[in-house]
VOZAGU-401014 format. One record per residue (C-alpha): x, y, z; residue number from 0. Coordinates in Angstrom, 2 decimals, always signed. Each point is the difference from the previous one (the first is absolute). Example, Ala and Ser with C-alpha at 12.3 -4.5 7.8 and 13.67 -1.06 7.14 Angstrom:
<site><X>+12.30</X><Y>-4.50</Y><Z>+7.80</Z><pos>0</pos></site>
<site><X>+1.37</X><Y>+3.44</Y><Z>-0.66</Z><pos>1</pos></site>
***
This chain:
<site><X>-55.23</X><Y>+76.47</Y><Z>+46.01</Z><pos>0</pos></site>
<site><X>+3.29</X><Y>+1.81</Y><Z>+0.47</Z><pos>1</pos></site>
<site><X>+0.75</X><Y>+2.88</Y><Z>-1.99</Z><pos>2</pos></site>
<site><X>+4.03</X><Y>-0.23</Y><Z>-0.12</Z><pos>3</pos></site>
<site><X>+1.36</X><Y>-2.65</Y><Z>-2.26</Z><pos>4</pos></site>
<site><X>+0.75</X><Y>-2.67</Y><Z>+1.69</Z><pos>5</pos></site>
<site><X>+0.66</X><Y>-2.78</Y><Z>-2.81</Z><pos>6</pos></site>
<site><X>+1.31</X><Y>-0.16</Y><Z>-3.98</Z><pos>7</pos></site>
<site><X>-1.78</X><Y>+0.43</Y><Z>-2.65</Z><pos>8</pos></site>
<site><X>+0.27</X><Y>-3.20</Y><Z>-2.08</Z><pos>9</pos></site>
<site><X>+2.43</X><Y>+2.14</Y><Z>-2.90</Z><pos>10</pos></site>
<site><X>+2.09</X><Y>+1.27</Y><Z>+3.27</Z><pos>11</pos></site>
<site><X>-0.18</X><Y>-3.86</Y><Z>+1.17</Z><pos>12</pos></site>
<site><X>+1.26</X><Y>-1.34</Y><Z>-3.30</Z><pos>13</pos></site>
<site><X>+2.37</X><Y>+2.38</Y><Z>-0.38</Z><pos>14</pos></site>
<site><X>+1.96</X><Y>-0.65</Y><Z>+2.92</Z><pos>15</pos></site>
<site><X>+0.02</X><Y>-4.00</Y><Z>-0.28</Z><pos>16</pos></site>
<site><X>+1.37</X><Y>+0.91</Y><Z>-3.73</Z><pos>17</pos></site>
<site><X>+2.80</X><Y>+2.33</Y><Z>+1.73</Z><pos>18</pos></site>
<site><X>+0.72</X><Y>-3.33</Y><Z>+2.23</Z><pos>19</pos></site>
<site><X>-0.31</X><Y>-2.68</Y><Z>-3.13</Z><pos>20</pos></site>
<site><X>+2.98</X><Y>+2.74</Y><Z>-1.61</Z><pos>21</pos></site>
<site><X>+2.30</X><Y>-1.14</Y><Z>+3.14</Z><pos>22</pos></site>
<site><X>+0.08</X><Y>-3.29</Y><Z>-1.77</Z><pos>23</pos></site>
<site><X>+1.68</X><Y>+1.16</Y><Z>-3.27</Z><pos>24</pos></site>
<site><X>+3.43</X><Y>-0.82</Y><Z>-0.77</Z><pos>25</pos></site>
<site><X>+0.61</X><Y>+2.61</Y><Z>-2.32</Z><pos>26</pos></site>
<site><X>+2.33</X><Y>+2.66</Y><Z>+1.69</Z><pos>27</pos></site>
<site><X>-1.25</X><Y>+2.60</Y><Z>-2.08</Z><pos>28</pos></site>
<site><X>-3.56</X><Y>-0.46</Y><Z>-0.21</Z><pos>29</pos></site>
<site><X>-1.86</X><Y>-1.19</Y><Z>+2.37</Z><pos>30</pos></site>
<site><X>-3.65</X><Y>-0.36</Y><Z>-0.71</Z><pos>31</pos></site>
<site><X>-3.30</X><Y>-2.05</Y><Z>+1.29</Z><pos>32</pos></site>
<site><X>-3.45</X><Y>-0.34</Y><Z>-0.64</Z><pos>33</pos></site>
<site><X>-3.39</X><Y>-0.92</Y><Z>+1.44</Z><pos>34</pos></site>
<site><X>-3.21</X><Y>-1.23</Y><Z>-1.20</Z><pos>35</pos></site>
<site><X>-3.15</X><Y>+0.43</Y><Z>+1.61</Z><pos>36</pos></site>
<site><X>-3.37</X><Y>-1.82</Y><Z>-0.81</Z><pos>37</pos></site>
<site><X>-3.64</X><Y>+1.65</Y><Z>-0.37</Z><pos>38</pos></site>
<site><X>-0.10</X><Y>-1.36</Y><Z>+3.87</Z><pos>39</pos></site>
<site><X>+2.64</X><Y>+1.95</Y><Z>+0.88</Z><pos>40</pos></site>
<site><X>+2.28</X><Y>-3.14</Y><Z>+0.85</Z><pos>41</pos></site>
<site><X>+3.67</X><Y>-0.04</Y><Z>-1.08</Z><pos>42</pos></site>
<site><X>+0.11</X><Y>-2.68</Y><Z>-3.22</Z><pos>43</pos></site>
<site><X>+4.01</X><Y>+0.46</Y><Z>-0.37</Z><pos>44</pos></site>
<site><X>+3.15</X><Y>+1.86</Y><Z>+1.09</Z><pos>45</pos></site>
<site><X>+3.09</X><Y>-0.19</Y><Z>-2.65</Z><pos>46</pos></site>
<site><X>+2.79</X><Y>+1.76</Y><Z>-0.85</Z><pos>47</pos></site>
<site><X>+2.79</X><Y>+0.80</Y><Z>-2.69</Z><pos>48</pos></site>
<site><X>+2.84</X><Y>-2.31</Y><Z>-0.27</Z><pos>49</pos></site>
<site><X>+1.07</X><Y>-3.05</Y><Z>-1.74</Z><pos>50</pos></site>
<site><X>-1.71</X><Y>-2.75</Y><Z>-1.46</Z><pos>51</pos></site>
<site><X>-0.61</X><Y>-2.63</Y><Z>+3.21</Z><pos>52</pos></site>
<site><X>+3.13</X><Y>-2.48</Y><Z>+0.36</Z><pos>53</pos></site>
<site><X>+2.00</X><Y>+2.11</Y><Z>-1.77</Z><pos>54</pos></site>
<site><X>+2.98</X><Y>+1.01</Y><Z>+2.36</Z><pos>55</pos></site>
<site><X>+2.61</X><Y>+2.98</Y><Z>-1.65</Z><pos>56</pos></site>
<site><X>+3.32</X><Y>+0.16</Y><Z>+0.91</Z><pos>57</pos></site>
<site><X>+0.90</X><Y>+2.98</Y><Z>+2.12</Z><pos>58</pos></site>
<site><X>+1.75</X><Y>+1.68</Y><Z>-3.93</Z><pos>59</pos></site>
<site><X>-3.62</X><Y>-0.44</Y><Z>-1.73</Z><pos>60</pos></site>
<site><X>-0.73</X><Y>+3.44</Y><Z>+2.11</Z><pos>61</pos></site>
<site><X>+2.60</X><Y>+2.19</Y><Z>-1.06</Z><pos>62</pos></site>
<site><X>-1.40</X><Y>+0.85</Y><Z>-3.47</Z><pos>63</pos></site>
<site><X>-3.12</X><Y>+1.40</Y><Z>+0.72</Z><pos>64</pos></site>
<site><X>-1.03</X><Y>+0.55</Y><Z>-3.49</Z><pos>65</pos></site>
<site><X>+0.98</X><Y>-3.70</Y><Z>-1.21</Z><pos>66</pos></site>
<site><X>-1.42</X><Y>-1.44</Y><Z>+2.97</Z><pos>67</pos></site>
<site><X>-3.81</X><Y>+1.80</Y><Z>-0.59</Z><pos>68</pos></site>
<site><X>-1.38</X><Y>-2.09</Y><Z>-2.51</Z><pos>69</pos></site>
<site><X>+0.34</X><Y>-3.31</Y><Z>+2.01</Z><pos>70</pos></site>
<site><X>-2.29</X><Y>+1.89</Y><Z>+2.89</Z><pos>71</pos></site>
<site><X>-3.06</X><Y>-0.91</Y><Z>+0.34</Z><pos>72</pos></site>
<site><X>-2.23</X><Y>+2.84</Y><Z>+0.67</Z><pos>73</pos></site>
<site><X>-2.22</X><Y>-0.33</Y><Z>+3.85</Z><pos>74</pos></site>
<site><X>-3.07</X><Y>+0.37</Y><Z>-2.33</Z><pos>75</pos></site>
<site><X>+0.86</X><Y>-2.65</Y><Z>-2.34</Z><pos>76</pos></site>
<site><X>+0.75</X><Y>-2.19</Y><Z>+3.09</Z><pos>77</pos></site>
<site><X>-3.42</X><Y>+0.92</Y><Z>+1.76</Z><pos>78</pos></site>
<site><X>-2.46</X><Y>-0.24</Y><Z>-3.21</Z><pos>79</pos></site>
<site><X>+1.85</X><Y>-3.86</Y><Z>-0.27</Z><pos>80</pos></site>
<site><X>-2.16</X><Y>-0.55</Y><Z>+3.40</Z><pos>81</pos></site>
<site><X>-3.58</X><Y>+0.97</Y><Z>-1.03</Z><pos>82</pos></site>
<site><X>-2.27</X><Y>-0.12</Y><Z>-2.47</Z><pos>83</pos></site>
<site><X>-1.63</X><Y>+2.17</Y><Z>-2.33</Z><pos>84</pos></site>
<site><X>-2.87</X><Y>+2.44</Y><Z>+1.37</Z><pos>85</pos></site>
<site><X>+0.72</X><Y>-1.55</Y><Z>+3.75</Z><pos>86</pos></site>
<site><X>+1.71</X><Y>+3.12</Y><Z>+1.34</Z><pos>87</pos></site>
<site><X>-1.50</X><Y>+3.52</Y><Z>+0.48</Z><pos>88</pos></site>
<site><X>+3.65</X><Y>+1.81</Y><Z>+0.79</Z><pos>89</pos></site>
<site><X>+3.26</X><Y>-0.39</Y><Z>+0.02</Z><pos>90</pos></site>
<site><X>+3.07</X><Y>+2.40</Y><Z>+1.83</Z><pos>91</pos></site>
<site><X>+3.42</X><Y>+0.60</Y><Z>-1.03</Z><pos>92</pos></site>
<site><X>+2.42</X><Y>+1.33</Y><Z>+1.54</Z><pos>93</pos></site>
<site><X>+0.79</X><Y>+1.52</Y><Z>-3.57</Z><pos>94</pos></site>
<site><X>-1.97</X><Y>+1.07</Y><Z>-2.59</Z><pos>95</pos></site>
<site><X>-0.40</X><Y>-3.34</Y><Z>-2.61</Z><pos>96</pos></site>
<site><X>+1.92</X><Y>+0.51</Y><Z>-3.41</Z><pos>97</pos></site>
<site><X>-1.59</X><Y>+0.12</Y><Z>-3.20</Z><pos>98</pos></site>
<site><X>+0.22</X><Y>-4.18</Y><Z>-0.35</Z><pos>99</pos></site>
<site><X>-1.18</X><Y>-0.64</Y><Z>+3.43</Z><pos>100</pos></site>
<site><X>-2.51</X><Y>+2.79</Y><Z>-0.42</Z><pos>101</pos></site>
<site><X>-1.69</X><Y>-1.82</Y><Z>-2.65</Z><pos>102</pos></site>
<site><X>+0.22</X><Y>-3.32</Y><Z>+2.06</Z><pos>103</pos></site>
<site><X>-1.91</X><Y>+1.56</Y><Z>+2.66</Z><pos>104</pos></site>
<site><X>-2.69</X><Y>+1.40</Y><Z>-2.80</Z><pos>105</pos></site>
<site><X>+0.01</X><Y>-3.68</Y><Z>-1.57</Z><pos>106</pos></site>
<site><X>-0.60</X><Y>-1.68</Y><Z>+3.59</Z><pos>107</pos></site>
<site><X>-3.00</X><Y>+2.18</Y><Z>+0.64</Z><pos>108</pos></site>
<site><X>+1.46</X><Y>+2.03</Y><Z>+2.74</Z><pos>109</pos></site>
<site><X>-2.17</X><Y>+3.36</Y><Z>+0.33</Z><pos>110</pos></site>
<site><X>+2.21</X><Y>+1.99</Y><Z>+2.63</Z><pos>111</pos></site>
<site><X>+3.30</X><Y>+0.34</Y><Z>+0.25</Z><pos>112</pos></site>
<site><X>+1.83</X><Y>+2.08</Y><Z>+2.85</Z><pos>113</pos></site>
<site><X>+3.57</X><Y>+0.42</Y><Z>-0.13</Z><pos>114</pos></site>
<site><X>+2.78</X><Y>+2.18</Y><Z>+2.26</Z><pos>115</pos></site>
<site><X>+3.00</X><Y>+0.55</Y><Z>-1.49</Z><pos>116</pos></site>
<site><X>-0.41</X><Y>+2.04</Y><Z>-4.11</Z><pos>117</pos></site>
<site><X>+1.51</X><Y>-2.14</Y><Z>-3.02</Z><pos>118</pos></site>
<site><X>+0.95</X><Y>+3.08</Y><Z>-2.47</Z><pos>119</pos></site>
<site><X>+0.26</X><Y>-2.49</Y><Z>-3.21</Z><pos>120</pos></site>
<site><X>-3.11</X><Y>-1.99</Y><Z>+0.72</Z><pos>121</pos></site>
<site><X>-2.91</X><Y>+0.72</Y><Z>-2.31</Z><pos>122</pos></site>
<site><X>-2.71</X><Y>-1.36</Y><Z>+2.52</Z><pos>123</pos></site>
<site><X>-1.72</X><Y>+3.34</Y><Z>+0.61</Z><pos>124</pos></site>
<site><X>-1.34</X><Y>-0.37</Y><Z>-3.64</Z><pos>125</pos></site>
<site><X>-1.03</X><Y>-3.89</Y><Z>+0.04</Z><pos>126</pos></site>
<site><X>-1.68</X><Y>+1.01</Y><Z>+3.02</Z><pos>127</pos></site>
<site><X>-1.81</X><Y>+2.85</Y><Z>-1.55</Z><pos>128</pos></site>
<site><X>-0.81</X><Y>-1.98</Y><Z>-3.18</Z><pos>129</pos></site>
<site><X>-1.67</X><Y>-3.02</Y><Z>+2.07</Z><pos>130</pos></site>
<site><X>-1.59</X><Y>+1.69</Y><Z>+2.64</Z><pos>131</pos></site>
<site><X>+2.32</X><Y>-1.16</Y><Z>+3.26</Z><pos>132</pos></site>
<site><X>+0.60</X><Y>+2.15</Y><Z>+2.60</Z><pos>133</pos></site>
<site><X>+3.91</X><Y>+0.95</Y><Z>+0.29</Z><pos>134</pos></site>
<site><X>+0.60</X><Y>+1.47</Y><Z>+3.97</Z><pos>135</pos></site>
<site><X>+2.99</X><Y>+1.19</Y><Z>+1.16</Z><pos>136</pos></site>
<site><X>+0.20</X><Y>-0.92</Y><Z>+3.51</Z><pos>137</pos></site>
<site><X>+2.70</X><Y>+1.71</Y><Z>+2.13</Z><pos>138</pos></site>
<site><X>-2.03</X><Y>+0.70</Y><Z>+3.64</Z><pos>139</pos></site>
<site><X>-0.10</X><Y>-3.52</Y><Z>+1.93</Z><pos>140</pos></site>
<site><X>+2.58</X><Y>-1.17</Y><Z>+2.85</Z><pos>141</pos></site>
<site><X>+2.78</X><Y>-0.41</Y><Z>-0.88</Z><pos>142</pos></site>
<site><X>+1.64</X><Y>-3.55</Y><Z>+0.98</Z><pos>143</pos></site>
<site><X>+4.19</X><Y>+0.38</Y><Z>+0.71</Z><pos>144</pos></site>
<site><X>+1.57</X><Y>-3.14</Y><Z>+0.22</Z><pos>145</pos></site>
<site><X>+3.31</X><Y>-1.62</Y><Z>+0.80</Z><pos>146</pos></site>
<site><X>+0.98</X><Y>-0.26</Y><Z>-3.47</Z><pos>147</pos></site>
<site><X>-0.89</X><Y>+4.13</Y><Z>-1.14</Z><pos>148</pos></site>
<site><X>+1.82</X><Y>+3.03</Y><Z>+1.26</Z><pos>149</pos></site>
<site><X>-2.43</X><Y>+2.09</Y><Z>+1.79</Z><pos>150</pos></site>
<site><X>-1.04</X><Y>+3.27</Y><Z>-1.72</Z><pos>151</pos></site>
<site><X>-0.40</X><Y>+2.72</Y><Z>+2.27</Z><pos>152</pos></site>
***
């Protein structure tokens, strides 16, 4: 057996397919995705935040961030819409689920949750502490540059 790592760990794994679903997202200020795993460690669902489907906004819709944030639908919203209750053992976000999609995840079953990015206003530290799922910050896994993302060096 070799004793570098030489694969990622199923978080690290999630996590990065998450970073890709975010690529998807419309919204020029957030860009966010999520991943579900199952107790097999097989990928149930990739989503991400953006409008409802066959919705199309005109280029204007964009330019008031604050009006424009309550028609977004949140990448956990989207992904919990693709499984059902008690089927997935962990989900990743790119950033850390809000208070609303916090308690989706706790509804849904979900028992780990690993996120990159911090969400100052979200109150999911204490759902996760009241109902026993485990909150990781996960900042240490390749990191995947793409066409559409500065790089950060």
């Amino acid at each position: 057996m070799p004793t570098s790592r030489t694969r990622l760990t199923i978080p690290e794994y999630a996590m990065a397919l998450a970073h890709v679903a975010s690529l998807r997202s419309e919204d020029p200020f957030r860009k966010v995705g999520a991943v579900a795993i199952d107790f097999d460690n097989r990928v149930i669902g990739t989503a991400y935040n953006g409008l409802a489907p066959g919705y199309d906004a005109t280029p204007d819709f964009w330019s008031d961030r604050d009006e424009r944030r309550k028609y977004m639908l949140h990448a956990e919203v989207n992904l919990c819409s693709l499984f059902t209750r008690g089927n997935v053992r962990l989900v990743a976000c790119t950033t850390k689920p809000c208070t609303s999609c916090m308690q989706m995840l706790c509804a849904y079953g979900v028992k780990q949750v690993y996120y990159r990015d911090d969400y100052p206003e979200s109150e999911a530290d204490a759902i996760a502490h009241r109902y026993s799922i485990q909150l990781v910050q996960l900042t240490d896994y390749p990191q995947i540059v793409s066409a559409f993302e500065e790089p950060q060096f």
